[in-house]
N, C-alpha and C positions, 0 to 999 in steps of 0.2 A: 066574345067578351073583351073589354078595352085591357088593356094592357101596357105600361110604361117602363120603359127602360132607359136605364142613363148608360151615359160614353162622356166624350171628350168634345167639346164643342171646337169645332176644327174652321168653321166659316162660319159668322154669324148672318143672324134672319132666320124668316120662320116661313114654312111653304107646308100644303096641305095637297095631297093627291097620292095617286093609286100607286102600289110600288112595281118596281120592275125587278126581277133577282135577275141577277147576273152571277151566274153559277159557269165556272168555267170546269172544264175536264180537267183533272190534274193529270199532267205530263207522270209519268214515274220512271227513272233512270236508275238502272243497274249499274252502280259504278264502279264494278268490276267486271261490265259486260265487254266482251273481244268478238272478234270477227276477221274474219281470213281476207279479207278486201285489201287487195295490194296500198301502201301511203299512198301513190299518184292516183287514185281514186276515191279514198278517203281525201284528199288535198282540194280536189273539183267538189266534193260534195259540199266540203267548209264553204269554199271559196263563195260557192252557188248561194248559200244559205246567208253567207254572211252581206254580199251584194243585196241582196234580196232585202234583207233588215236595215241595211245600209239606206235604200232607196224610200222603205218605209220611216224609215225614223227621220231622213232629211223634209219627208213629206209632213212631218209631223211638225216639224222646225219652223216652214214657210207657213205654214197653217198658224203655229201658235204667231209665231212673228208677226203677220198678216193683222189677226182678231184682236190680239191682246199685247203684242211688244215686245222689244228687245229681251227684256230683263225675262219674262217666263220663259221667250223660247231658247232660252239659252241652256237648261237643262236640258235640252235635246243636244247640244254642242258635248256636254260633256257625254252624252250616252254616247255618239259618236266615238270620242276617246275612247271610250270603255272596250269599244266594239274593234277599234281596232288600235288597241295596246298591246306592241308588241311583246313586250314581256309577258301576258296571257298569251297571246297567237303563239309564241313559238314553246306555252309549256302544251297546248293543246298539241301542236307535233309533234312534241315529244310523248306524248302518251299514245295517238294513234301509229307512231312508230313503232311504241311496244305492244301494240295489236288490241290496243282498246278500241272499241267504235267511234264514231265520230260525234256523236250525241254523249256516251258518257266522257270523253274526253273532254267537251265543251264545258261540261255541267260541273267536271274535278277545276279544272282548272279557273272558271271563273267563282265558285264559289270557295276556291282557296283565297283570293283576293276578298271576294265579301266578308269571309271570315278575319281577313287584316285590319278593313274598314271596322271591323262589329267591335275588335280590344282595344280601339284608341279610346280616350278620354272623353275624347271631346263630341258632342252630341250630335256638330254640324256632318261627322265623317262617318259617327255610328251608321247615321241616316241616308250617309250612301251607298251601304251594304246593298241599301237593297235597291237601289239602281243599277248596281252591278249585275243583279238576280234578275231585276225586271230584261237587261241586253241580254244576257243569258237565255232564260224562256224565251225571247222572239228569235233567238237562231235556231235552239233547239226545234221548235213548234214550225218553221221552214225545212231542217233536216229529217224529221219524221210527219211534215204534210199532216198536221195538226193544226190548223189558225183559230184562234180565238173567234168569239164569236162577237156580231158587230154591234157597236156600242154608237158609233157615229150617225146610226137614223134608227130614233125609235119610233114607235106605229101611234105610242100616244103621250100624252103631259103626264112623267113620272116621276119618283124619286128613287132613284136607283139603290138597290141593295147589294151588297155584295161583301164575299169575303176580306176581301182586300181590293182595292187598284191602285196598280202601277201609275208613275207620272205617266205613261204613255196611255194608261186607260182614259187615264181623267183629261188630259188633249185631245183626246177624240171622242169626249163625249157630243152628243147632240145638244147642241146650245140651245137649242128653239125648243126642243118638247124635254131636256133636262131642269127638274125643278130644285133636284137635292139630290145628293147621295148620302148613305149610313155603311158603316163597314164594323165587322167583325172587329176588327183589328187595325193598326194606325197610331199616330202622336199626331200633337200639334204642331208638332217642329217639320214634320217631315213635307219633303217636296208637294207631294198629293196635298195636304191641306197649301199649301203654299201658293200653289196652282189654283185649289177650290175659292181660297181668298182672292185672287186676282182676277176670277173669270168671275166673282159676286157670287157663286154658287153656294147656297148654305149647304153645312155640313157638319156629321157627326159622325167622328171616329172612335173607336176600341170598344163598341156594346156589346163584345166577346161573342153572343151568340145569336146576333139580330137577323141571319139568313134561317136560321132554322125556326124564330117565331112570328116570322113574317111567312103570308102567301105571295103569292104571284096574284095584283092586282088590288090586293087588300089596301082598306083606305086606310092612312096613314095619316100623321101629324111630324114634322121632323123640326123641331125646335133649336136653331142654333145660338140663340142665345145661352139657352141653359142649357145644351148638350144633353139634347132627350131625345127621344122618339116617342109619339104615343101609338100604340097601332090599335086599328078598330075603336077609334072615338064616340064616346055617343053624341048627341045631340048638342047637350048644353056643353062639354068639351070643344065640338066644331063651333059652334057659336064665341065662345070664351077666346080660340085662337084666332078664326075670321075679324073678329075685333081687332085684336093684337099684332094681326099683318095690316091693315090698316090703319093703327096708329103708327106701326114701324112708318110705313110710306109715307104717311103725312111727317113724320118726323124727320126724315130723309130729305123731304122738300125743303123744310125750313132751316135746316142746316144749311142746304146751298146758300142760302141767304144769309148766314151766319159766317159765314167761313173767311170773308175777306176782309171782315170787321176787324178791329182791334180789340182785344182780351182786355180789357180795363173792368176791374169792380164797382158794384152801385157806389161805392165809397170812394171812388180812382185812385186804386190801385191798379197799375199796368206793370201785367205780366208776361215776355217775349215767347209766344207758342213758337218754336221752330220744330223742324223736322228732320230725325233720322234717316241716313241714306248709306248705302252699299256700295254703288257705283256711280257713273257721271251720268247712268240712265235714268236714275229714279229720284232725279233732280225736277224735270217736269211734273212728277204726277206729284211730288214735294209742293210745287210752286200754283198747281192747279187745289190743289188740297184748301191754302190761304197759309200755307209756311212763310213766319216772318222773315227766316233765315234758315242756316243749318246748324243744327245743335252738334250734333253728333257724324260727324265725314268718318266713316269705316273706312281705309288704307287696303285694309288683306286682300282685298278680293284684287287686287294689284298682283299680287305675291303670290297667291293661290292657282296648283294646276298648269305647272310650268318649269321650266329646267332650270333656267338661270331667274334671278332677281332682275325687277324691271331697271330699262336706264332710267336715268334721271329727265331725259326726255317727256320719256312715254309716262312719266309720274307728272311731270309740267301741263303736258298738255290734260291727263285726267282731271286734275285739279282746276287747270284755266275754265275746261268746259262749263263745271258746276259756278265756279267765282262768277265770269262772265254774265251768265243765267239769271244769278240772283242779283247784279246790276246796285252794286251796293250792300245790300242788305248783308248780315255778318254770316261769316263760313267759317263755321267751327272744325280742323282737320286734325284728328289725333292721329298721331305718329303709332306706325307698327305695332299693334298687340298681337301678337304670336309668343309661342311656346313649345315645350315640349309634347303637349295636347295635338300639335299641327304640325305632322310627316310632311318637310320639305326638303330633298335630298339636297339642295344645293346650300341649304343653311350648317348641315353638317348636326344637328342636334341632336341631344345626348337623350336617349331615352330613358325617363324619369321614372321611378318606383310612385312618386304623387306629383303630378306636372302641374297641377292647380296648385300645388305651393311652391312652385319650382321657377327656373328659369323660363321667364311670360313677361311680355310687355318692355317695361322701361330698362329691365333686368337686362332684357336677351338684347337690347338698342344701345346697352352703353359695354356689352360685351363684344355688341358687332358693329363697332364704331365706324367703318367705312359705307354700312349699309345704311346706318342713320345720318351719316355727313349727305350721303347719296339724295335721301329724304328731304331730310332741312334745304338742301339746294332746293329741290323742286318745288317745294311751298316757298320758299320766300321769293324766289322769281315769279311763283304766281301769283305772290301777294301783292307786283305789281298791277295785278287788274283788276281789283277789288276789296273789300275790307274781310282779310283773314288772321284768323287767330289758329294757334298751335296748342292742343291742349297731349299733354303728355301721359300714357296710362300706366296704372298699377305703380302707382308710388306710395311708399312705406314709410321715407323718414326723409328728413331734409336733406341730406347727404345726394342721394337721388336727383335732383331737382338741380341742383349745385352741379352735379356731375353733368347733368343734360345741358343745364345754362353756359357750360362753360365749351362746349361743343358746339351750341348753339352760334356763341360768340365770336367763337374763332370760323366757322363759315359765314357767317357777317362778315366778317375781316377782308377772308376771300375772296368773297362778291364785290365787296367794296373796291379792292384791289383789279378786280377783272372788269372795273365799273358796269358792274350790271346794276338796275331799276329795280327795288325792291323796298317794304316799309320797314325802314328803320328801328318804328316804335314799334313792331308787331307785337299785339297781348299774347301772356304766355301762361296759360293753365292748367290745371291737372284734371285728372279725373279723384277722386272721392271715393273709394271702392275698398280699401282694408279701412279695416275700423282703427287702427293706430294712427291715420290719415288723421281719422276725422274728429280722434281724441286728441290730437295736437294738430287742429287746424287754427289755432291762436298765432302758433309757431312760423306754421307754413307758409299762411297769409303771407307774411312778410316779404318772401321771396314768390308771390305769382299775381298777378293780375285778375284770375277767376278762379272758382273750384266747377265742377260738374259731378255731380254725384249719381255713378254709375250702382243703383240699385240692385244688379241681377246679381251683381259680383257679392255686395255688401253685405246681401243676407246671406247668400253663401257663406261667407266668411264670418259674420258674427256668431248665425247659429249650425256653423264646424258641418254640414250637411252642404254635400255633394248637390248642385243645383239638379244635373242629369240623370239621379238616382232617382227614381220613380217609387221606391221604398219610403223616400223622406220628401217628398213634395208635401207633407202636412207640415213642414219647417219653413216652408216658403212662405214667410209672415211680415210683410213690408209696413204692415201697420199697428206693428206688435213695438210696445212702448220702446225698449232695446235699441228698433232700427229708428223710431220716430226723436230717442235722446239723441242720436250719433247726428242723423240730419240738423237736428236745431241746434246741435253746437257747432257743425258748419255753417251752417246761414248767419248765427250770430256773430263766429269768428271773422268772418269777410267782412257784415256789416260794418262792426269795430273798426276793422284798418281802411274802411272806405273802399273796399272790392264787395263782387258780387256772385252769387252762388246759383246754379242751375241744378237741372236733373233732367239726365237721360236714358236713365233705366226705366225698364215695364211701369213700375210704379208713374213715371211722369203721367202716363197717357189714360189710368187708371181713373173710371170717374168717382168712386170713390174715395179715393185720397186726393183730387185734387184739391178739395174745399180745405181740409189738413196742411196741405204745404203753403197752400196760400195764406190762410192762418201764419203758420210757420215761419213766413216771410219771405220764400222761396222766388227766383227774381225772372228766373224763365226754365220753362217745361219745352222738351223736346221729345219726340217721341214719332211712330211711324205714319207717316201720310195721313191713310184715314179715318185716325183718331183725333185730327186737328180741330175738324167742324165743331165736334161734340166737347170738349176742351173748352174751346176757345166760349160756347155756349154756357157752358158751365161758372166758368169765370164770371162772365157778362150778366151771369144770376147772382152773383155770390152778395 
């Protein structure tokens, strides 16, 4: 009998084939088990196991690097860390010291750590709990000679079912006979959809109990559009989705052909699609997309997973890479957003009772005045090789903006002084993201060159609900009249003073609201990679 079940659409596209369950043993640790085996042989047995994961996870590294690029296989870099951080390795000694085994020593120790990742705020760290879990299970599963079972060559074209997988399952899936995975359990945020995105894999996470109403083999429907499964389709159902991956395809085609166009409406109106990016690697698939520019340059990932703060060096040449790349075309780089949401020990921060209304962004930049002087050098030295703008985040009132300009200024001075090559006129803008921003963007205008209205934040903040709360994602309402009054008095407000307004929150890239902002008067969308074709198409209909 057919049967449909919703989750979370994790990779879109839609694939039709036989499933494959991926039902692993579960490991079960005693973690108060002991054992009389002297440390120097519990120590060999670590060692052994952890080599061993060691050699598996760098093979995983070359692998994803090799197929798919820098930027996926670098989740393997961090599992490395994980595997050998010494502050886990030396509490695991400490426990086999006091005569616990060497499996439940691993298993206390690293999920004391997952459990640290699981109470921060912030979504990006929740999500690495269980990267921690996943290094964990592949040392244990080497010190009790338990391996997982192999995922890397299936016998025919599936869609893989399974509880969960690890980012280390979903790198070694079989690329050639993998059609889709569904899982039990998962977000959209997390690494596994991340991964499922970048290998094109469609993909549907959290349909809570899809390994126990699926067989092994059973024909399947897995919907990543709409974040379904159907299982045991009948006839006129297969027929209904065979259509509908065929129009996917064909629409995929014509997109290519869209993409390097320019976004102007049948009316011409031209509106700038650029592109959100992390790092100075996903400048390429940015510029392969048809990204007119960069909207949105993320900083953190500078700052993230490291002892000390980057030089100003290693901040110039991140920055040059991406300028140079785009050969003109504008590079939007906002300055430091972090917070109390994001454990960096060498920032010294104060842990918050609500860090989302706490010290974050422009707050934490004009309190660590030397780390943002640090910043502003590196962009304006590499605004000698390209047209860059400085957009400033999480500003509340003009006071902010004043306090930033005047920092700004005086490393100006410096530079000028040190005669270094840098643009003088650099535009300077903000981001858009409290709603007191965008109720006094009359005011603001006056002092900035652009707004960018960072929607993830905005509805947070208007409708008082926690973005990362899974309890109130029915508040996540971008096109709820509230957030659609706050944007059009920023679009209006800039018009007025002769600036001009963007958006690079979720909402940009949404086809949905595009038709809305462009109404709106909205002057350029920015949003992630491969959302740019279908944008930029949309516009081109409007």
């Amino acid at each position: 009998m057919m049967k449909e079940v919703k989750g979370i659409s994790a990779s879109k596209g839609i694939v039709i084939g036989k499933a494959f369950l991926y039902l692993v043993e579960d490991i079960r640790i005693e973690a108060k088990e002991k054992d009389s085996l002297p440390f120097k042989e519990k120590k060999k047995i670590l060692e052994k196991a952890i080599e061993n994961s060691r050699k598996e996870i760098t093979d995983l590294y070359e692998r994803t690097k090799a197929e798919d690029g820098e930027k996926e296989a670098e989740i393997f870099k961090a599992h490395l860390l994980f595997l050998e951080d010494p502050m886990i390795i030396d509490m695991v000694d400490a426990l086999t010291k006091q005569g616990f085994s060497v499996a439940a020593s691993v298993d206390r120790a690293f999920e004391e750590n997952a459990k640290k990742m699981e109470q921060m705020e912030n979504v990006y760290f929740k999500e690495r709990a269980k990267d921690i879990r996943d290094v964990a299970e592949r040392v244990i599963r080497h010190i009790l000679n338990k391996p997982k079972p192999d995922l890397s060559s299936l016998q025919y074209p599936a869609v893989v079912i399974a509880k969960d997988l690890t980012p280390s399952d979903t790198a070694s899936l079989d690329r050639k006979n993998t059609l889709g995975f569904a899982t039990d359990m998962g977000g959209a945020t997390s690494h596994t959809a991340i991964l499922a995105e970048a290998f094109g894999i469609p993909a549907v996470v959290n349909l809570k109990h899809i390994t126990e109403a699926v067989k092994n083999r059973e024909m399947i429907i897995l919907d990543g559009e709409k974040g379904k499964v159907i299982i045991n389709p009948d006839e006129d159902k297969l027929k209904l989705y065979r259509e509908k991956e065929r129009a996917l395809k064909k629409e995929k085609e014509k997109l290519e052909k869209t993409k390097f166009l320019k976004a102007v409406t049948k009316s011409g109106k031209r509106i700038e699609v650029s592109a959100n990016i992390g790092n100075p690697k996903n400048a390429d698939a940015a510029l392969n997309s048809g990204a007119e520019g960069i909207g949105l340059y993320r900083t953190e990932f500078l700052f993230l997973d490291r002892a000390t703060p980057p030089t100003e060096e290693e901040q110039f040449e991140a920055y040059r890479n991406v300028i140079e790349k785009f050969d003109g075309k504008p590079v939007i780089i906002r300055t430091l957003d972090i917070g109390g949401d994001k454990q960096m020990p060498y920032l010294n921060i104060e842990k918050e009772a609500n860090p989302f209304l706490g010290v974050r962004g422009m707050r934490l930049c004009l309190q660590k005045k030397d780390l943002f002087k640090t910043q502003l050098r590196a962009i304006l030295h590499a605004s000698a090789y390209g047209k860059v703008r400085i957009m400033y985040p999480m500003i509340a009132v003009k006071e902010e903006i004043l306090q930033a300009n005047r920092v700004l200024n005086g490393v100006k001075e410096d530079l000028i002084e040190e005669g270094m090559d840098f643009d003088r006129n650099i535009e300077v803008g903000i981001m858009v993201e409290i709603p007191s921003a965008a109720l006094t963007a009359d005011i603001l205008s006056d002092y900035v060159d652009f707004f960018s209205i960072g929607t993830n934040d905005l509805d947070q903040y208007t409708f008082a609900a926690d973005r990362t709360n899974q309890n109130l994602t029915y508040l996540y309402q971008p096109l709820n009249p509230a957030m659609l009054k706050l944007i059009e008095m920023t679009i209006h407000a800039s018009h007025k003073k002769g600036k001009w307004t963007g958006m690079c929150g979720e909402m940009a890239g949404d086809p949905e609201a595009i038709p809305i902002l462009v109404e709106l008067g909205i002057d350029e969308l920015s949003m992630s990679p491969q959302k740019i074709p279908q944008a930029k198409k949309i516009i081109r209909n409007l």
